[in-house]
C-alpha positions, -999 to +999 in steps of 0.1 A: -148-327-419-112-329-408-090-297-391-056-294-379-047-284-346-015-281-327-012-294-293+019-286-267+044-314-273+029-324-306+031-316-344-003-304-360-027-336-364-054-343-386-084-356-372-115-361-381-143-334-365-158-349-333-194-337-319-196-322-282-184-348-259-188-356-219-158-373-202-168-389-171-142-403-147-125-395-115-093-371-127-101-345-154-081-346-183-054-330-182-046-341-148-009-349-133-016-386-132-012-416-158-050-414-165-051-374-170-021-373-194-034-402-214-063-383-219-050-354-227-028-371-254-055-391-271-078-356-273-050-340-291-064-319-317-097-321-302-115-290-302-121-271-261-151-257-275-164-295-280-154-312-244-163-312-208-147-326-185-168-343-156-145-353-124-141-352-084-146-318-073-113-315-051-090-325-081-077-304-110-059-302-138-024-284-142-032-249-157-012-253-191-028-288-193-062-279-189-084-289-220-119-282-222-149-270-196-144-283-161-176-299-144-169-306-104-186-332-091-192-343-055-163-351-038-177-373-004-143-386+012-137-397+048-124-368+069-088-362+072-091-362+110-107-401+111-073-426+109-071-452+084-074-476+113-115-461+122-121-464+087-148-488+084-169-470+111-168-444+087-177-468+061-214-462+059-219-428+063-194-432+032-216-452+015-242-428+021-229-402+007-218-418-024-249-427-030-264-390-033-235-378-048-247-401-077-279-392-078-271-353-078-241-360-102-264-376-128-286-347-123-261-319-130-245-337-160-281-342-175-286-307-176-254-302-188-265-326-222-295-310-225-279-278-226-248-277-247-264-305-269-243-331-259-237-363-283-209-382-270-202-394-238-168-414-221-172-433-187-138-441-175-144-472-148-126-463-116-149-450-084-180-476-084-205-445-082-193-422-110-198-449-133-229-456-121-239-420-123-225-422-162-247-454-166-280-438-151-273-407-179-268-433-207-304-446-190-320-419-189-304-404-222-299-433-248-293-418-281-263-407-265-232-423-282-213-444-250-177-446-252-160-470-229-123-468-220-106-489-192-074-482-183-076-503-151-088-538-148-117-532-130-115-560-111-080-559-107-086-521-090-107-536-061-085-567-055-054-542-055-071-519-030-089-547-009-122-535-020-153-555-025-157-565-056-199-570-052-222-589-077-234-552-083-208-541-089-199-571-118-233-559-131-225-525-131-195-526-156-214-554-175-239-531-181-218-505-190-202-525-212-231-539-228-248-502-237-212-490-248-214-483-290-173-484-284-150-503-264-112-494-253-089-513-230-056-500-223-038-530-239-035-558-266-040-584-234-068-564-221-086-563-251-080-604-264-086-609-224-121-586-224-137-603-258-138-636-246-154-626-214-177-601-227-178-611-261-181-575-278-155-560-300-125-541-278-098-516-295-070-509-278-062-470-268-030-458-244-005-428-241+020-424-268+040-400-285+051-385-315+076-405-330+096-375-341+102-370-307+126-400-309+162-398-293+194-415-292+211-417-259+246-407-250+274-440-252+272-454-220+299-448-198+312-469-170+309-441-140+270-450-139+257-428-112+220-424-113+188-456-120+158-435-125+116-447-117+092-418-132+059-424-120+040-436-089+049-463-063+018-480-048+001-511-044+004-514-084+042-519-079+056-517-048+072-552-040+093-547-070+106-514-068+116-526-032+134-558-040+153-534-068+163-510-041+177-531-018+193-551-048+206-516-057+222-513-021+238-548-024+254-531-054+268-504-037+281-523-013+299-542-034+317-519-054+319-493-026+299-472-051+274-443-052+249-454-073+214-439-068+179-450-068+157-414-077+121-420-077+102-392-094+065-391-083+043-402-054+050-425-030+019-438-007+024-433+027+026-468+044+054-475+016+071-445+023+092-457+052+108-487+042+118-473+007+130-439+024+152-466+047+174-475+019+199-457+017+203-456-021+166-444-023+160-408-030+121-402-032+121-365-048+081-365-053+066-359-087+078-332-109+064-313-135+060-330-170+093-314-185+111-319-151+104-361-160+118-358-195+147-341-187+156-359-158+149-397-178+175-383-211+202-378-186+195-411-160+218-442-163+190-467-164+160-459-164+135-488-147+097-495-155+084-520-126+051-535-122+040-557-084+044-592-083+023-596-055-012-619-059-033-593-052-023-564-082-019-595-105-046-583-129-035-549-129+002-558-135-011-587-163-036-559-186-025-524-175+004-506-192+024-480-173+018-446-189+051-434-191+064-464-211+066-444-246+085-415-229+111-440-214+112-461-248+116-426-269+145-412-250+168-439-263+185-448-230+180-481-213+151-494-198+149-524-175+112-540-175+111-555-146+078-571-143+055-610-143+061-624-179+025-627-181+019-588-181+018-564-207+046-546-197+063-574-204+050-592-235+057-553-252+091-559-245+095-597-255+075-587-289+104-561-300+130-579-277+135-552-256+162-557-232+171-561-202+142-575-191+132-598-156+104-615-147+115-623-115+119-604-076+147-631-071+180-611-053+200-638-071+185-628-103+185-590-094+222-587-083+232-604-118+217-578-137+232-555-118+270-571-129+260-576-163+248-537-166+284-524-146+299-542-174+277-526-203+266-565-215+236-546-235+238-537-274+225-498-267+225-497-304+204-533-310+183-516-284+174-484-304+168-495-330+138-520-314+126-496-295+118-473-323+099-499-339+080-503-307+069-468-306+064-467-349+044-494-343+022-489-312+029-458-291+025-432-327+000-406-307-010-398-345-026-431-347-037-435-315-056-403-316-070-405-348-082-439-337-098-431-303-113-399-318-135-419-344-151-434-321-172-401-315-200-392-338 
């Protein structure tokens, strides 16, 4: 039975009825994060009355975002007042507490089936012991239809974060894999990557929009003032975004210009200092959702980085940014700037999309730089891929309507 439903940001979609679904991951959906307003987007049209939401207990969703019931979990963290650099004294009392926060998780959303008669459930693979708490319900409740989505290389996350990535652990998503009915990754490399290691069929959900939403920038014009990053600078993407600032700086110094480097969202904190010493750099912090869009229509260039570094190399290689259909549907310029391996990158080489570097070179950096002063890129040529990129793979319609069958 299909319905139509309007969501904020979206025309009315038909979808097809979904039963009563559990989402279980760390952020809810709905949350100011890539992984909250993925979520959000794929469960367009999806009824409140049919979702709940299970996540850490400290974290919430924005209030005009919020979709569906909210179900806190525990939230065990180390205390604020223990330095990063005591950390692994704290580690297992950590451990510890993750452990019964599993247990009484898996107990709480087991009611929570039982009662409101539950069909559906999504595991999201992030914290080690919320999916473990999502595989013990599937256990312990089998007829339930499993839903798998990774938006993270699993492994990838711990190497990233220097965290142990265990035989148990390996079994873990294994196991959650192998009692999933569905499978998502996040992109086409995930998914090709994911069947031959796995061997079980992957479809391939991510953000998008609505491809009415589409824009044509402004003509360029030479007094280019502002390069814009919307999103997050971490361990994901770091080393790049700082070889671009200080490429940025050479710039200025060049030309005796102005030009600025505005980063829109978080910033961790031990990457906080050398970016802030930059002086191009201006870290404003994230912004509301409508904040972002207006500020990427009226940006220069706007620049989609993933890390270099050995140690995010599977992220960068199977994870797409979230904001990449926002940045392709404002028409302006987008520098990918990112390995040629990733999927960041192979998007743009399949609708060649440029400029585009595969490189942390200062050389190579300070030559895009020229070529860009001098307005060397066809904004037109541009468009007009970048459209196809989003008709063909970032249409929130489809996406949607394709994620949402999965549920019974």
């Amino acid at each position: 039975m299909g319905f139509s439903h309007v969501s904020a940001g979206f025309p009315a979609i038909n979808v097809i009825m979904s039963s009563r679904t559990l989402v279980i991951a760390d952020y809810p959906v709905g949350y100011a994060s890539g992984f909250g307003e993925t979520l959000l987007n794929l469960f367009s049209g999806f009824p409140d009355d049919d979702l709940w939401t299970a996540h850490l207990g400290h974290l919430s969703a924005e209030e005009l975002k919020k979709k569906g019931q909210s179900v806190k979990l525990p939230s065990p963290r180390r205390p604020g007042f223990i330095p990063n650099r005591l950390s692994l004294t704290y580690y297992p009392v950590l451990k510890s507490q993750q452990f019964w926060a599993a247990k009484k998780s898996m107990q709480l959303l087991l009611r929570i089936v039982k009662q409101h008669s539950i069909r559906n459930l999504l595991a999201i693979p992030v914290t080690p012991w919320i999916l473990s708490a999502a595989v013990n319900l599937h256990k312990n409740c089998p007829n339930l239809n499993l839903v798998l989505f990774v938006m993270d290389d699993w492994q990838g996350h711990h190497e990233s974060h220097h965290l142990p990535y265990s035989l148990r652990r390996r079994r873990l998503l294994r196991t959650a894999i192998n009692r999933a009915h569905a499978r998502f990754a996040v992109s086409k490399e995930m998914a090709a990557h994911y069947e031959d290691v796995y061997g079980k069929r992957w479809q391939v959900a991510h953000n998008g929009i609505s491809v009415d939403e589409i824009q044509k920038s402004a003509p360029a014009t030479t007094d280019k003032k502002q390069v814009l990053l919307a999103g997050d600078v971490n361990e994901f993407r770091f080393d790049a975004v700082m070889s671009f600032a200080e490429a940025i700086q050479r710039y200025n110094t060049r030309r005796g210009g102005a030009l600025d480097f505005v980063v829109l969202g978080e910033v961790a904190q031990k990457h906080r200092g050398p970016l802030a010493a930059v002086p191009c750099v201006n870290l404003l912090g994230r912004q509301t959702h409508l904040d972002c869009l207006n500020a990427m229509k009226s940006a220069d260039l706007l620049y989609l980085p993933l890390a270099f570094c050995k140690t995010s190399s599977r992220i960068s290689r199977y994870s797409l940014p979230t904001k990449l259909p926002e940045y392709l549907a404002t028409g302006n310029t987008v520098l990918f700037h990112a390995p040629s391996e990733s999927a960041l990158f192979q998007v743009a080489e399949r609708y060649d999309l440029k400029p585009r570097l595969s490189t942390i070179d200062p050389t190579a950096l300070d030559t895009f730089l020229e070529k860009w002063h001098r307005d060397e890129y066809d904004v037109d040529d541009y468009f007009s891929k970048a459209k196809a990129a989003l008709v063909q793979e970032f249409d929130i319609k489809s996406l949607s309507q394709s994620f949402q069958q999965a549920f019974v």
